[in-house]
C-alpha positions in Angstrom: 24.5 -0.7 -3.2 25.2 -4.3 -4.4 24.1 -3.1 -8.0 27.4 -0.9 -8.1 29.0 -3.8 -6.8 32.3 -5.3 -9.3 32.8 -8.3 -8.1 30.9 -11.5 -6.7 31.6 -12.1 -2.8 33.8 -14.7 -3.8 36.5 -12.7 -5.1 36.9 -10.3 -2.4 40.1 -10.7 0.3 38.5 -13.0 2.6 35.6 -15.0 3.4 34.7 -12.4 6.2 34.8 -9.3 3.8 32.1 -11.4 1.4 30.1 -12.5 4.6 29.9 -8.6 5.5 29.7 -7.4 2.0 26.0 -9.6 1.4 25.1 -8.5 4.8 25.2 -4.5 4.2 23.6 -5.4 0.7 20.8 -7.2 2.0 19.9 -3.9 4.4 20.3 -1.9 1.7 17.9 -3.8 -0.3 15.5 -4.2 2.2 15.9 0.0 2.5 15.2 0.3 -1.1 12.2 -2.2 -0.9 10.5 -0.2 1.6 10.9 3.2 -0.3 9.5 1.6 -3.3 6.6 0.2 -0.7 6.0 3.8 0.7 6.1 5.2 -2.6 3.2 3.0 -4.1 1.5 3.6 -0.8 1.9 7.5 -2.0 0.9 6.7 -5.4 -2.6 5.0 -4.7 -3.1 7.8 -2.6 -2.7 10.4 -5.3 -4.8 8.5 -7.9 -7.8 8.2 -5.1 -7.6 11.9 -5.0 -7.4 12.6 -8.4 -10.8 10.0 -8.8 -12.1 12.0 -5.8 -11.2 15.3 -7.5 -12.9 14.1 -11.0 -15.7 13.2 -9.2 -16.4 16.5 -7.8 -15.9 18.0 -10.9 -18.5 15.9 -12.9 -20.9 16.6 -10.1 -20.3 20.2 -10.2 -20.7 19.9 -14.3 -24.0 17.9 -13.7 -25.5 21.0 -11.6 -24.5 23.8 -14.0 -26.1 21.2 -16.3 -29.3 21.7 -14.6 -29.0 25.4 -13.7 -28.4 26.2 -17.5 -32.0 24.4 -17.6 -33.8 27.0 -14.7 -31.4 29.9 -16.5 -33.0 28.7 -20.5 -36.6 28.2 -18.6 -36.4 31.9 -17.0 -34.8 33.6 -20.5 -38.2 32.0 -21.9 -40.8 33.8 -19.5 -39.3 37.2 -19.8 -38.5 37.4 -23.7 -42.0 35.7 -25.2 -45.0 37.3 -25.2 -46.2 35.9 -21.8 -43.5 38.2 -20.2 -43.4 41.7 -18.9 -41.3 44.7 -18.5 -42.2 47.8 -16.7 -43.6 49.5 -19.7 -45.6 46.9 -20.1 -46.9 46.9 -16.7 -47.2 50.7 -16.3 -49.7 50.7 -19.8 -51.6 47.5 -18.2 -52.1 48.5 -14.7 -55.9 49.9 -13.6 -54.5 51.9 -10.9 -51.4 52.8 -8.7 -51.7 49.7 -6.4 -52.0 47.4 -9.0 -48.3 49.0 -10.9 -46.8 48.5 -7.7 -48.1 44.8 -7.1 -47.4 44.0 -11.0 -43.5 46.0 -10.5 -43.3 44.1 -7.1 -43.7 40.6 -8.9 -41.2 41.9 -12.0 -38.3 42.2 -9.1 -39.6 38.7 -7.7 -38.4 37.3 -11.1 -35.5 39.3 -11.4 -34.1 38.6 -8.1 -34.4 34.9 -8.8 -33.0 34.8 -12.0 -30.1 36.6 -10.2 -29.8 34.2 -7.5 -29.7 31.5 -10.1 -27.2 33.0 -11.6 -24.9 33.7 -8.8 -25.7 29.9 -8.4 -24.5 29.1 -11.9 -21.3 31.0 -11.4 -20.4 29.5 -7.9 -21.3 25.9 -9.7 -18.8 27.1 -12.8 -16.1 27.4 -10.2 -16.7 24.8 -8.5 -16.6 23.0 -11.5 -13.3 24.6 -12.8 -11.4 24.2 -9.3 -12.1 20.7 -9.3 -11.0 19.8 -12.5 -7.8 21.6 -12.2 -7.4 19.7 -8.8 -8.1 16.7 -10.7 -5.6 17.3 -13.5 -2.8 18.6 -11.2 -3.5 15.3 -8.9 -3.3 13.5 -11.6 -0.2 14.9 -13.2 1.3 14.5 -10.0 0.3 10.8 -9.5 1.7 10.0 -13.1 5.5 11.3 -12.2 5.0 9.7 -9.0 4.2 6.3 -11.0 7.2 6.7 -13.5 9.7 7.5 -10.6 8.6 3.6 -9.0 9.0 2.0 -12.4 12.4 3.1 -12.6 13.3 2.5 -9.0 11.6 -1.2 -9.7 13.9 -1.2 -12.5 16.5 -0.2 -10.3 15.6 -2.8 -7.6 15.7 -6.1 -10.1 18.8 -5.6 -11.5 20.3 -4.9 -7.2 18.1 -8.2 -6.7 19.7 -10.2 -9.1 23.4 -8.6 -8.2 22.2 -10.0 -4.9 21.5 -13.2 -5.2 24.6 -13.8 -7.2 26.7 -12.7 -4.5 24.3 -14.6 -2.2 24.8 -17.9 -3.7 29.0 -17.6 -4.6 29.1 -17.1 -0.5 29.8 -20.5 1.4 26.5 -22.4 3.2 28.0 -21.7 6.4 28.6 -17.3 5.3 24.9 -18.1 3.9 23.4 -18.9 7.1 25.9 -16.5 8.8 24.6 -13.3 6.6 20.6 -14.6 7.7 21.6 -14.5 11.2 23.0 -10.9 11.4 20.0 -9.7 9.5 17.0 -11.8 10.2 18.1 -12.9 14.4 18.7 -17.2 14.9 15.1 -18.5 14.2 13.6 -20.5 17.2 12.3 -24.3 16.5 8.2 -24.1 16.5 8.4 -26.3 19.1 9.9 -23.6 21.3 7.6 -20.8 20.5 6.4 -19.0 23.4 4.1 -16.3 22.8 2.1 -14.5 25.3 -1.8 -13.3 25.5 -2.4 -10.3 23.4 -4.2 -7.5 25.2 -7.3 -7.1 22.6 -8.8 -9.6 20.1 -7.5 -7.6 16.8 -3.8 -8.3 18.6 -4.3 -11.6 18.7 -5.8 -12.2 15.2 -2.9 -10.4 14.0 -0.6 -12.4 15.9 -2.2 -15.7 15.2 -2.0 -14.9 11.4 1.6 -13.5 11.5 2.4 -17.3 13.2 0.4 -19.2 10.8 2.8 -17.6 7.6 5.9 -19.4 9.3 7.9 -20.7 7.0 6.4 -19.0 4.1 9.1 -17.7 1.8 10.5 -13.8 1.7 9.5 -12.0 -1.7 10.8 -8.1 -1.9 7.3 -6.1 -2.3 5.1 -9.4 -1.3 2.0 -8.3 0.6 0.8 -12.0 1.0 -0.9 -14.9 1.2 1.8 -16.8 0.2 5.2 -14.8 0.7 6.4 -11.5 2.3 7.9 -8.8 3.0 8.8 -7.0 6.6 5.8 -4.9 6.2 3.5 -7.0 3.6 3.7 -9.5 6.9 2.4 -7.3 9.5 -0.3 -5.6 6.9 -1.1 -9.3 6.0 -1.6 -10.2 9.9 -3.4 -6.9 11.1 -5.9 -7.1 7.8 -6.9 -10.2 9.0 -8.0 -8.5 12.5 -9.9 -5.7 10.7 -7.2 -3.1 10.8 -5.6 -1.4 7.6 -1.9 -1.2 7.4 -0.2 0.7 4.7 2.5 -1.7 3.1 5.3 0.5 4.2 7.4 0.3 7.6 8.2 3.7 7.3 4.4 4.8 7.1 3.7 1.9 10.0 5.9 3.5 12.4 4.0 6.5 12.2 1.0 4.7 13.6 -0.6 3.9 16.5 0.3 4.6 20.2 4.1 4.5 21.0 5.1 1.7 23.7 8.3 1.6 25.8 10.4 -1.6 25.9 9.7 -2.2 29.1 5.8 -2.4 28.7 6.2 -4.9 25.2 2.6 -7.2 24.7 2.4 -9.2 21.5 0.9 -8.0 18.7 3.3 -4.6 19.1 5.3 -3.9 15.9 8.7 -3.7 16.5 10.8 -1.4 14.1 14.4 -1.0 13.3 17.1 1.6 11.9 16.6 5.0 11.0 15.3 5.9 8.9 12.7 3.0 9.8 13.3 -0.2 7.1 12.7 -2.9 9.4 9.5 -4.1 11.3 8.5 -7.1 13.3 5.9 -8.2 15.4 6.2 -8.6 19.1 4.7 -12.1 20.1 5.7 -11.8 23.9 8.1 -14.0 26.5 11.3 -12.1 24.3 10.2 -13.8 20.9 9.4 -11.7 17.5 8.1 -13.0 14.1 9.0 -11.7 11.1 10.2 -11.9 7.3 13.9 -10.8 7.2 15.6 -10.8 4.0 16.0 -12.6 0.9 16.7 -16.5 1.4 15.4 -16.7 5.1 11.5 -17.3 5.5 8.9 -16.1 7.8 10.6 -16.7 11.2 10.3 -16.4 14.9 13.3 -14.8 16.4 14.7 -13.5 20.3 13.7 -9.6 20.4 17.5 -9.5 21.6 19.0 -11.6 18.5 18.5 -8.6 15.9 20.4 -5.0 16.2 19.2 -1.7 14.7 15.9 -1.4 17.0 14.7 1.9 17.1 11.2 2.1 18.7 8.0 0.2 19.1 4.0 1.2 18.2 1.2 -0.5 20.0 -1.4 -1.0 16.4 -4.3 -2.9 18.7 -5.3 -3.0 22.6 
């Protein structure tokens, strides 16, 4: 990783081993970028269930509420004056039929303060389960949160290593590293894509044009600069479809697509485990944001290595 690294590029042996040296470290950063995408992904997650989780809870504490109310209003009719026990009814009744009718309307009232209490205790549960789902959710969520502060911690000090070793490299081992990682960019003018085969393809392939030239930020989700992923979550948002802003959890999407059958709008993905992904624009071509220093790009499908598999998001 190039925060272990002990030396600027310019001090190594020769101007190759710097030109390979920023190359690796650049993939690695990107692979680091992407975990710490995936894991924020994760984290959001865990807090909506642990909202989700206190909700339940409060609305399980809101009907106890209200039972302890029925449970209160039922205690009052059979311990005041007004109520009546089986002694009571046995020294009131006229006759035989009329014990029976009053005993029959005594087990009425104590089968329905049972069943109100069998409700009570199922809402008391309830109420328990979900708070403890709530807390353990939340717990979960918090260690989740501290392990992406340190790895952003982590991350800007590899970032900064980076760019040092970045800029001590010559302009011509600069645009050297850019072309091993990000693919030789293709002049606007020379843009070919093709049709997409639905209308949220082509939204998202329009949009993932229009942010050509827009810079590469680690972790940027848009609308001014990007990352791999932030780019084709930016560009599929726009068509109504919701991304995750992780290539990892992206590759998991969708229908899978062979090379051979390729139509823009496609998301391309690359090394493994997945760190990489593009968008397919047809006629050969891919746009994408690479790596620190290059921006939003259009590329040859062939330029770049490390493809892995493909994942049809739209048509």
């Amino acid at each position: 990783m190039p925060g272990t690294a002990v030396a600027v590029p310019g001090d190594a042996t020769t101007p190759e081993q710097a030109t390979q040296m920023v190359a690796e470290a650049s993939h690695q950063l990107e692979v680091v970028t992407e975990e710490l995408n995936t894991a924020k992904v994760v984290l959001e997650q865990q807090q909506a269930a642990a909202a989700a989780a206190e909700q339940a809870a409060a609305g399980a504490r809101e009907q106890l509420n209200a039972l302890d109310g029925q449970i209160r209003q039922l205690a009052r009719i059979a311990y005041t004056s007004d109520g009546l026990s089986q002694l009571d009814v046995m020294m009131t009744s006229d006759s035989a039929e009329d014990f029976l009718s009053q005993l029959g309307t005594l087990d009425v009232i104590a089968g329905h303060t049972n069943d109100v209490l069998a409700e009570v205790s199922v809402a008391a549960d309830a109420a328990n389960r979900a708070q403890e789902e709530a807390d353990a959710a939340a717990a979960v969520a918090q260690e989740s949160y501290d392990e992406i502060a340190a790895q952003q911690a982590d991350l800007e000090a590899q970032i900064a290593d980076y760019q040092a070793q970045f800029d001590a490299l010559t302009a011509a081992q600069q645009t050297e590293v850019n072309a091993a990682h990000a693919g030789d960019a293709i002049p606007v003018a020379a843009v070919a894509g093709g049709v997409a085969p639905s209308a949220a393809a082509q939204v998202a392939v329009d949009t993932a044009l229009a942010q050509v030239g827009d810079p590469y930020v680690w972790g940027a989700g848009g609308p001014d600069a990007f990352d791999c992923s932030g780019l084709t979550q930016y560009a599929y948002s726009a068509a109504g479809v919701s991304l995750p802003h992780s290539s990892r959890m992206q590759s998991q999407m969708g229908a899978s697509v062979p090379v051979g059958s390729l139509q823009p709008g496609d998301l391309l993905f690359y090394y493994s485990p997945t760190s990489h992904v593009a968008m397919y624009i047809g006629n050969g071509q891919m746009v994408h944001a690479s790596t620190s220093g290059t921006p939003v790009q259009v590329v040859s499908f062939d330029s770049m290595s490390g493809f892995t598999h493909a994942r049809r998001i739209a048509g």
